[in-house]
Structures are given as C-alpha cells and as structure tokens.
N, C-alpha and C positions, 0 to 999 in steps of 0.2 A: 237668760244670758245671750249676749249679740254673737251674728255667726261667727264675728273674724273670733273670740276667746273660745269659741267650741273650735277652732279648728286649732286653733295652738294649743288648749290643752288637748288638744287628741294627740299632736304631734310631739307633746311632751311623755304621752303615757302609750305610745307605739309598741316601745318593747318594754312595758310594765311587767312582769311578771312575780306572782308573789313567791318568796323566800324570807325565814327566819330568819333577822339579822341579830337578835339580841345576843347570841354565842358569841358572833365574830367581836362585834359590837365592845363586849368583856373583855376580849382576847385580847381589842387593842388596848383596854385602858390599859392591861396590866403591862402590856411592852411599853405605853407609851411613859409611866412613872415608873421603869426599868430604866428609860435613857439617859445617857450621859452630856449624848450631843446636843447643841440648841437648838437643832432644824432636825428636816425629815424630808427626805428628794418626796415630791409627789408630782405627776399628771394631771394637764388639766384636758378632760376631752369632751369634745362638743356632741357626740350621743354615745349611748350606751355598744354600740357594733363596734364605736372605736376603742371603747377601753378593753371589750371582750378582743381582739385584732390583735389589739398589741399583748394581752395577759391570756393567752390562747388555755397555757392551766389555771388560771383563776377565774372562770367564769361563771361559776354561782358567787363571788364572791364582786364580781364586777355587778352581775345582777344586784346583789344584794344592796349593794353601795348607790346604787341609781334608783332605787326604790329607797333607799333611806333619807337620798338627797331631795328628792324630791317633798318627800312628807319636813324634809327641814326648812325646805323652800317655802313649803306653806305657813311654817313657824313664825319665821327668822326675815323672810322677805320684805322690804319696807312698803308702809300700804296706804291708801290713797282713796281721800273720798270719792273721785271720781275719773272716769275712765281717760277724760282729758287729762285730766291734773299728771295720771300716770304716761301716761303716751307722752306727754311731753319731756321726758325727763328720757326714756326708753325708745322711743317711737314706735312708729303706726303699725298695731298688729300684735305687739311686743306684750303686751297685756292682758292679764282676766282676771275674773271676779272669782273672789277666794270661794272656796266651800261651805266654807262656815260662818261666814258675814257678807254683808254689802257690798265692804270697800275691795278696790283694785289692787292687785300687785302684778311688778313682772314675772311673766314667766319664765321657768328656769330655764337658762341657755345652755348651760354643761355641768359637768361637776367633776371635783378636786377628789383623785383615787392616788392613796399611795400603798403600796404592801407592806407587810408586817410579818416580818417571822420570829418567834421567839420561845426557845424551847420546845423546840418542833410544832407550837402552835401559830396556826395561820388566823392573819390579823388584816384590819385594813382600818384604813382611815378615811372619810369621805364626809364634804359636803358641799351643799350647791353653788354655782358661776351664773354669776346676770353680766350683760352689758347691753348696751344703748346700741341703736341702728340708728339714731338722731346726731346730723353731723353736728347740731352746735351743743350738744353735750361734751362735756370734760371726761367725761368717760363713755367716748364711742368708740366702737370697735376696742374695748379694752374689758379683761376679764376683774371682775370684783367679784366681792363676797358679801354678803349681806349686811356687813359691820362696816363696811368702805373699801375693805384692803384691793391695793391695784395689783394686778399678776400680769399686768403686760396684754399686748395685742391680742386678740381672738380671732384672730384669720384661722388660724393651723386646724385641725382636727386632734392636734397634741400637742401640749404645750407643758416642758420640762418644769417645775420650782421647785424652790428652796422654802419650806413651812416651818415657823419656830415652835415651839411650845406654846406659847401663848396664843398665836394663832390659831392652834389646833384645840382649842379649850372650847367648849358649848355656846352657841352664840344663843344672845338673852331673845326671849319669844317678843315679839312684835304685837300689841292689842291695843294701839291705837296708832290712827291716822297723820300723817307730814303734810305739810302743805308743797305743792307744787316749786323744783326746783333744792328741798328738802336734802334728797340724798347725795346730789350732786356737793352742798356745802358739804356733806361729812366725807365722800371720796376728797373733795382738795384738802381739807383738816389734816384729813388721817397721811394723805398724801409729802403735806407739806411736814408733819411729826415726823414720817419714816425719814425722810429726809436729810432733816434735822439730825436726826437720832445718827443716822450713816454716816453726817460728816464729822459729828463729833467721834465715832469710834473710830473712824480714820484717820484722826488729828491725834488720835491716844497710841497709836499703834505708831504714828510717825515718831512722838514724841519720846 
C-alpha cells in the first residue's frame, strides 16, 4: 500500500477503539419500526472528538457508531480498479486500498450519528460521509453517503439533517468495481430524483 493511503487510513482509525455495537445496533431497529414520523434529525461530524463534544453522555455510543461507520465504509463504499480512477472522482490523498481486495475506495470522511431513545433504551443510528476535495467534481466539499444521497456542504465539523426511513435502511455491499467518474453520475441521478420528488410534494401541499 502507497504512503499517502497509510496515512489516511491511520487518520481514519486515530480514535478507533473497540466496542460492542450489536445491543445498541438492535436497540435502534426496534425504535426505528416504532416510528411514526418520516425523518430522524441526525449529525453529520467530521471525526469522532466532534460527535463525542457535542453528545458529552453518549460517548461509548459515539465510539460505537464511528467504528460501525467505518467497517460500513468498507462495505458500502464505491470502489475502483485503480487508485487514479479513484482520486479522480475524490481527489489527491482521498483514497486507499480496501482490506480485503485490490481495488480502491474513498476514505471515510465523517459519519451520520443520530440518538435514539425509546423505552428507556439507548439507540443510535449511524453511517459513513465521503466527499471529494476535487473542485471539478459535482460533489466537492459536499457530504454524501455511499448510495449518492447529498447532505449539503462539509466545511462545518457538524452539520444538522433531516434522515427519512428509507434513507436509513442498510445500504447494499459494494463487490465490484465503477469506472472512473461512476459515482459522480449516481450523486446528480439521485440528486436530480430528490429534486424532482420535493417539487412535486410542494405542488401537492399548494394544491
């Protein structure tokens, strides 16, 4: 593995530490097919000190969620015969060579925590944030999810959303390779559907 992807995943796995998540993990399915609502406020934060910062008593549980995001990262992540192919899409730096195969994906950049309480059980919801440092990507400086979803700017070290159900559902594992440029069509797709989808429920609520 080249130096620049040892150094990002070391920067990825800084504050790794291991914890159980399969309890919390249950916790949440069961609040999450409790809900009524169609969304779920969640956090999106750019390393683990920031979500433990802001959820000062949820901190095994922030741990928890940044070690879960990360092993989804290597799931879920789209991936890439080769380290150029990736870099382009992410830029310089932004990438490394998965664990368990050849090809390349980006490294995680943050990850999406929201709490959960229900019936005095403590719940959380969480999975990983990529974006591009490549200005002529469609998604630079902008949080996504491994499925394309856009969450807005990644400047902040916290960054408030609105997550629906569906959103929040297991995103399909990744085993095989995109060609260059790949994910960017599925961020303006997916981008252009939300879209779509918000003006027609705006044009129903006018109507």
């Amino acid at each position: 593995m080249k130096r620049s992807n040892q150094v990002v995943l070391a920067s990825m796995r800084k504050n790794w530490r291991t914890y159980s998540v399969a309890p919390v993990t249950v916790a949440f399915a069961g609040i999450l097919s409790g809900c009524t609502d169609n969304s779920s406020e969640a956090s999106i934060y750019q390393g683990l000190n920031d979500c433990v910062d802001d959820n000062p008593s949820y901190t095994s549980e922030c741990q928890a969620a940044y070690q879960n995001a990360l092993a989804e990262a290597e799931r879920t992540a789209p991936k890439y015969q080769t380290q150029y192919d990736c870099s382009a899409e992410f830029g310089n730096n932004a990438c490394v060579q998965s664990q368990q195969n050849n090809w390349f994906m980006p490294a995680m950049a943050g990850f999406m925590f929201s709490r959960m309480i229900s019936n005095n059980n403590r719940g959380y919801y969480s999975q990983p944030m990529f974006r591009s440092s490549y200005p002529g990507s469609i998604f630079y400086d902008r949080w996504t999810t491994a499925d394309g979803n856009d969450y807005g700017r990644s400047s902040y070290k916290k960054t408030k959303v609105r997550v629906s159900k569906d959103q929040m559902k297991p995103k399909a594992t990744v085993n095989r390779t995109i060609s260059r440029g790949g994910f960017g069509s599925t961020v303006s797709a997916k981008s252009s559907w939300n879209s779509s989808k918000s003006s027609s429920g705006s044009k129903g609520w006018g109507g």
